[in-house]
N, C-alpha and C positions, 0 to 999 in steps of 0.2 A: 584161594581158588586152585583147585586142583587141574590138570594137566587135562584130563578129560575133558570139564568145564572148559578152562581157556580154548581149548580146540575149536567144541562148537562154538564158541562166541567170536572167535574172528572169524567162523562161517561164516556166521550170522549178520557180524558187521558191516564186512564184504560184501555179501551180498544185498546187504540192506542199502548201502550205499550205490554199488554197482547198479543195482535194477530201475535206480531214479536216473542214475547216468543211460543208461540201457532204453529205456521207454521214450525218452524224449529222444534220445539219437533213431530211434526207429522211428518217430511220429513228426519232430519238425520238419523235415524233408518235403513233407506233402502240405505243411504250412506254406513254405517257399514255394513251392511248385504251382500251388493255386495262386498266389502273389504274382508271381510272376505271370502267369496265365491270364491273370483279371490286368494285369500292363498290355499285354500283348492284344488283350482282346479290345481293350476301353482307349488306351495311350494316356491313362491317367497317374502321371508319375510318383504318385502317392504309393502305387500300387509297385512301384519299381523300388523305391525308398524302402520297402517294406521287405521284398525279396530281398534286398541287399542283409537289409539289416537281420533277418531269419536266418542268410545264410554265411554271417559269421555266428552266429548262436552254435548252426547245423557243426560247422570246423569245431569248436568249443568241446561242445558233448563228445564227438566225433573220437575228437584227440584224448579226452579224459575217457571215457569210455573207453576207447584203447590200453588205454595204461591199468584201469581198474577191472578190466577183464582180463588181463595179461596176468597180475595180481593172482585174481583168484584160480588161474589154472596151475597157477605153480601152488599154490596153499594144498589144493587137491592130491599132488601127490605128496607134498611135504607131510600134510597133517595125515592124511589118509591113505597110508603106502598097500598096503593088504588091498584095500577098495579098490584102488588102481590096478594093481598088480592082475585080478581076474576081470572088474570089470572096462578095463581099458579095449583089451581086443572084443568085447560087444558091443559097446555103446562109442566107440571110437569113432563112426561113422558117420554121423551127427555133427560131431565137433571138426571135424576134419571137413564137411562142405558147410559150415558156419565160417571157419577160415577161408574156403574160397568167395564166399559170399562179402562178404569181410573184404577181400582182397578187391574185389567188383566194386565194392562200396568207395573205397576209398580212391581210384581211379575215377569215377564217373565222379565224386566229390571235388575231385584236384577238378578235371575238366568244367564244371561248374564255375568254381569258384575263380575261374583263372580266362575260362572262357567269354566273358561280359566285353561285348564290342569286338569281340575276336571267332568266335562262333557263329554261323546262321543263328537266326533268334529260331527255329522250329528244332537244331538241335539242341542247342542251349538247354532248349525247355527238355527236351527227353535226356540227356544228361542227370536234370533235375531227376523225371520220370525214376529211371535206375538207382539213384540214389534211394531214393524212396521203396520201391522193389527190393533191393538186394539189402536192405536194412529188417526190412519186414522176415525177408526171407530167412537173413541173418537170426534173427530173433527165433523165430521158430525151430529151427532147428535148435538150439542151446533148450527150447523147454521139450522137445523132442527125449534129449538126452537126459533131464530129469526125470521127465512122463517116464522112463524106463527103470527110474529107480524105485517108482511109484508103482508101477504094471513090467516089473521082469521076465522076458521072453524072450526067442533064438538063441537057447541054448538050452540042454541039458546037462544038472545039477547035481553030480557024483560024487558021494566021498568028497566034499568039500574044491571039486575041481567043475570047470566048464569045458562041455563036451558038446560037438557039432552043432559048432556057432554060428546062426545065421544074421548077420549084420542087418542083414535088412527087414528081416522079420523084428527084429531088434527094438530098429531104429522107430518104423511105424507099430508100434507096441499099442496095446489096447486104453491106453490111455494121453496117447500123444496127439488125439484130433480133440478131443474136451477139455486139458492144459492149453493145446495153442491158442486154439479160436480164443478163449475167457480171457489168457495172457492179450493176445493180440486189441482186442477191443479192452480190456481196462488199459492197456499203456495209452490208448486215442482218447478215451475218457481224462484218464488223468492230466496227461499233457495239454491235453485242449481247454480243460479248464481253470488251470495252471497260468497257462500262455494268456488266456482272456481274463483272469484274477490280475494277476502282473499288468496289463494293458490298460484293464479298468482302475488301478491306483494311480496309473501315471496319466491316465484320460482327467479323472477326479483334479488332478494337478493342473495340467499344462492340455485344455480342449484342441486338441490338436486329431484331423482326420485323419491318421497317420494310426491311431491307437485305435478309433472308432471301427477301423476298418480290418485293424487284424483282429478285433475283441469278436468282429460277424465270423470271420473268416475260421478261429480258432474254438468257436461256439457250434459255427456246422459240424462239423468232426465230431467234437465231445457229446452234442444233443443227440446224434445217433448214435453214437456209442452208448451212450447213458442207457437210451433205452433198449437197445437187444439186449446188454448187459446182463439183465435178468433172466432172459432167456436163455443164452450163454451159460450163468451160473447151475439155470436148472439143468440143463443138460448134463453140466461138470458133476453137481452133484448125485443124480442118478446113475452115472458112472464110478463114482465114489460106493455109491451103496453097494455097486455091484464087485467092484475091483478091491476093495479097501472097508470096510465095513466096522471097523474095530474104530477109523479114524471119523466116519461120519457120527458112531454115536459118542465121539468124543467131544467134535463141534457142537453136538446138541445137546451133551451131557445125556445122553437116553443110559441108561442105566439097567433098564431091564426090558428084555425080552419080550415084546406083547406086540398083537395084533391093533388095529388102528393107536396107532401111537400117534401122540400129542406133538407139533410143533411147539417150540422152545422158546420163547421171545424175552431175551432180558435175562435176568438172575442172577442169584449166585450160586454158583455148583457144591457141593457138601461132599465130597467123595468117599469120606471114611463112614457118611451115614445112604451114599447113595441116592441121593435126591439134589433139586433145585429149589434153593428158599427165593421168595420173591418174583418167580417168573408166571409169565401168562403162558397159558398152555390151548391150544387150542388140538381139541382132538382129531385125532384122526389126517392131520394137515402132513405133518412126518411121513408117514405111509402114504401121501399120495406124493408126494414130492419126491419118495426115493424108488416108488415103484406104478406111481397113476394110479396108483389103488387104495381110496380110504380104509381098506378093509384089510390091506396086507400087511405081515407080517413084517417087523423090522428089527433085526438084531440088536441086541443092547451087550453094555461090554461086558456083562456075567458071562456070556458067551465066549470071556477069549481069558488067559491068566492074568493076574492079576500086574505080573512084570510085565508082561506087552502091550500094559494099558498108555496111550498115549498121556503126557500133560494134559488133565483134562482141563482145568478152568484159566492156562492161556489159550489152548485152542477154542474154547467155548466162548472167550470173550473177544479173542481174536477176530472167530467168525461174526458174531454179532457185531462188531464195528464195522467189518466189510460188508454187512447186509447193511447195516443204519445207514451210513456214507453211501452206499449204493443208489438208496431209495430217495434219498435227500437229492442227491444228485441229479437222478432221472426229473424232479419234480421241477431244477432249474431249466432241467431240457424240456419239459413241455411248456414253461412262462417261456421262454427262448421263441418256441415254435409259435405259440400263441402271440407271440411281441411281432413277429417277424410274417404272421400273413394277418393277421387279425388287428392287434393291437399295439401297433407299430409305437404310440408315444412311451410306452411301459418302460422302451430300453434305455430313455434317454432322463428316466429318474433316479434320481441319487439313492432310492432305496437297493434300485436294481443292481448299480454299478457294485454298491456296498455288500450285497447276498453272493455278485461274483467274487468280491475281497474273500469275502468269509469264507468258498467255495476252492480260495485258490492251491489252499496243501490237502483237500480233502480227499480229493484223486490218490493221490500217493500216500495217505495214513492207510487209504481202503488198498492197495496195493501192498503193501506192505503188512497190512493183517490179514490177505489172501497167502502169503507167501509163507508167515508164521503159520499159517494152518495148513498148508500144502508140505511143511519141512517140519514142522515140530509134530503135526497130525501122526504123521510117519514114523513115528520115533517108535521104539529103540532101534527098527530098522533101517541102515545106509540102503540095503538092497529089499525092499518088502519080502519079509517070509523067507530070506533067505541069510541073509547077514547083517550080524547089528551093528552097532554104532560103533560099540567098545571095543569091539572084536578087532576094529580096521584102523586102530588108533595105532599114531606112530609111537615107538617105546625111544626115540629124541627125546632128552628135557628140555626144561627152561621155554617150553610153548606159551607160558603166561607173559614171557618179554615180547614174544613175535605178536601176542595179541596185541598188548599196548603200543608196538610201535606203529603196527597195521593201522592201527585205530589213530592213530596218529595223524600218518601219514593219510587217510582219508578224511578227517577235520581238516589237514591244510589242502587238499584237491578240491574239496567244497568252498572254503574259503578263496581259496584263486580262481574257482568259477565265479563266485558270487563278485569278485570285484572287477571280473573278465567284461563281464557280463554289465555289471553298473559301468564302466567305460565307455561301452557300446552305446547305451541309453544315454547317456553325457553328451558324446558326439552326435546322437543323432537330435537329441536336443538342440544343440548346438548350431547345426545346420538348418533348421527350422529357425532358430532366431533371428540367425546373420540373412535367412532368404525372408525377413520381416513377420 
C-alpha cells in the first residue's frame, strides 16, 4: 500500500467510524427529550426509566464522538498539509462555530445529566431541549465545511493562491443547504431505527414496557425521516447535476452524453467498454430526476477527461445501496404508520419486531454509502476543480503505520462502546427484575 493509498484509508476509516459516533450523538438527545416529556406529561415512570437510560447512551456517544472527532481534525492537517494550508482561512468558519456549538453541547449535557432532582423539571427538560439543538447545529455546520469542498466559493483563485476570502460566502456555499437537510434527516433515520432494532431484540427477550415504549418513541423520528428522505435525496441530487456533474454520471454510471437519459437501477458498470451489463434502465427517468425534464439533456462522463473520472463502479454501487436501503426503509415507515392509526395489532407480531432486527444496521450501511459517494464521487478533487488529492498529500512517510494504528484504535473505541453500552442494558435489566 502506497503512502497515497494509506492516506485516504484512514480518511476514510475515520470517518467511517466517526459519522456512526456523530449521528447518534446528534439524534439520541431528542430520544431522551421525548422520554422525559411523556414522564412529565403521563407520571408514568417507565417513561423516566427510559430518559435515564437514553441519557447515559447521550454521555457515551457524547464522549466518544469527542475523541473521534478530535482524531480526525488533527489527520486533516497531518495527512493533508497543502489543503490546510489554503483552505483553512476559508472554510475555517464553519469549524470554528461547530466548536462553539460543541462547547453549548456539552454544558447543557453536564447540566442534564447532573441536574435530575436538582433542576425545575420544566428546566431540566430544556437543558435536554439544547442538547439536542446545539448537536444538530453542531452537525451542520462540519457538513457545511465539506459542502465547500464539494461547491468551492468566497474566494478568488490565482496562480495557485486565495484571494479576497469571504468566510461567509464560503461557509453557505451552494451546496451546503442540500448536504445538510439529507445529512440531517439520514442521521434521524438511521439512529431511530437502530435504537428501535436494538430495543425490538431485547423486547423479543425480556417483554418488558420499558422496550415497547422506546421502540414507538425511536420509530416516530425514523418513519418521518424515512419518508422526506427521498425527497431530501432528490433535492441533493439535482444540485449534484448542477454543481458536480462528472460525479452524478458516476453514481449512475451514464457514460454518454444524451437527451432523455435512462435511470440506472442495479448493474454492473463496464468502464473500459462504457456501458452497464445487467441494469434496468428506465428512460428518460435520469433527465427528470436531475433536471424535472424527461426531455433534458444530461451529461455523461465523455464530457470530462478521462483522469478526472471519478471511481465509477464504487460510487455506482455505493449509490445504489443507499437508494435500496432508502426505499426498504421508508416501506417500514409506512407499516409503522399503518400499525400505529389503523392496524394497531401488526406491531405486537414477531414478524414485525424481527423486519425491525433486520432494519437495525441498515440506516448506517445507507449512510455510509451516502458518504462513499459524497467523498469518493469527488475524487481526484480534495477542493472540486480546483485541487486534487495528490497534490495536498503530506511528503511524511510511514503513513501506512498511522493507518493501522488509527484503525486500531477505533476497533477498540467501538468495542468499549459496545460493552459501555451492554452494561447499561444489564442494569437496567437488572432493576426490572429486583422491582418483580
Amino acid at each position: 500500500m502506497d503512502a497515497f493509498m494509506a492516506a485516504r484509508m484512514q480518511m476514510g476509516v475515520s470517518l467511517g467510524f466517526h459519522i456512526i459516533f456523530a449521528c447518534i450523538g446528534m439524534v439520541m438527545p431528542w430520544f431522551m427529550l421525548v422520554a422525559e416529556w411523556k414522564w412529565q406529561k403521563t407520571n408514568n415512570p417507565v417513561y423516566l426509566d427510559l430518559a435515564k437510560a437514553w441519557s447515559k447512551g447521550v454521555a457515551i456517544f457524547f464522549a466518544v464522538g469527542a475523541v473521534s472527532g478530535t482524531m480526525l481534525s488533527f489527520e486533516l492537517g497531518m495527512l493533508w498539509p497543502t489543503f490546510m494550508e489554503h483552505a483553512g482561512p476559508i472554510f475555517g468558519m464553519p469549524f470554528s462555530l461547530e466548536g462553539t456549538a460543541f462547547f453549548v453541547e456539552a454544558i447543557a449535557l453536564g447540566l442534564f445529566l447532573y441536574g435530575w432532582n436538582r433542576l425545575n423539571k420544566k428546566v431540566h427538560l430544556f437543558t435536554g431541549m439544547v442538547v439536542g439543538i446545539s448537536g444538530v447545529i453542531s452537525g451542520i455546520f462540519v457538513v457545511a465545511a465539506n459542502a465547500w469542498m464539494n461547491a468551492p466559493s468566497g474566494f478568488d483563485w490565482i496562480d495557485g493562491q486565495a484571494f479576497n476570502i469571504d468566510p461567509v460566502k464560503a461557509m453557505f456555499n451552494k451546496a451546503w443547504f442540500s448536504q445538510a437537510h439529507h445529512m440531517t434527516i439520514a442521521a434521524f433515520s438511521a439512529t431511530g431505527f437502530a435504537v428501535a432494532g436494538v430495543h425490538a431484540i431485547l423486547y423479543l427477550r425480556n417483554k418488558l414496557e420499558i422496550h415497547a415504549k422506546a421502540i414507538t418513541i425511536a420509530l416516530a423520528f425514523a418513519s418521518v425521516a424515512a419518508i422526506l428522505q427521498p425527497l431530501s435525496g432528490d433535492l441533493a441530487a439535482k444540485n449534484v447535476a448542477k454543481l458536480q456533474p462528472a460525479k452524478l454520471a458516476a453514481f449512475e454510471s451514464h457514460f454518454e452524453t444524451q437527451e432523455k437519459a435512462p435511470l440506472i437501477i442495479g448493474g454492473i458498470p463496464d468502464v473500459e467498454n462504457r456501458d452497464v451489463k445487467f441494469a434496468i434502465k428506465l428512460p428518460g427517468f435520469l433527465s427528470f430526476l436531475a433536471h424535472g425534464d424527461f426531455n433534458a439533456e444530461v451529461k455523461g462522463l465523455e464530457e470530462f477527461p478521462e483522469e478526472e473520472w471519478p471511481p465509477v463502479p464504487i460510487t455506482h454501487y455505493s449509490f445504489q445501496i443507499m437508494v435500496g436501503i432508502g426505499m426498504f426503509l421508508m416501506l417500514i415507515a409506512f407499516i409503522f404508520l399503518a400499525g400505529t392509526f389503523k392496524w394497531k395489532h401488526w406491531l405486537e407480531k414477531s414478524w414485525w419486531l424481527k423486519m425491525l432486527i433486520i432494519a437495525t444496521p441498515l440506516g448506517f450501511i445507507a449512510v455510509e454509502a451516502g458518504w462513499i459517494v459524497t467523498e469518493v464521487g469527488r475524487q481526484p478533487w480534495i477542493i472540486y476543480g480546483i485541487m486534487k488529492t495528490k497534490d495536498s498529500l503530506t511528503p511524511m512517510p510511514g503513513i501506512q503505520y498511522t493507518f493501522y494504528t488509527i484503525s486500531a484504535v477505533y476497533l477498540l473505541l467501538s468495542f468499549v462502546v459496545i460493552w459501555l453500552l451492554s452494561r447499561q442494558i444489564q442494569m437496567l435489566h437488572a432493576k426490572y427484575r429486583s422491582n418483580g
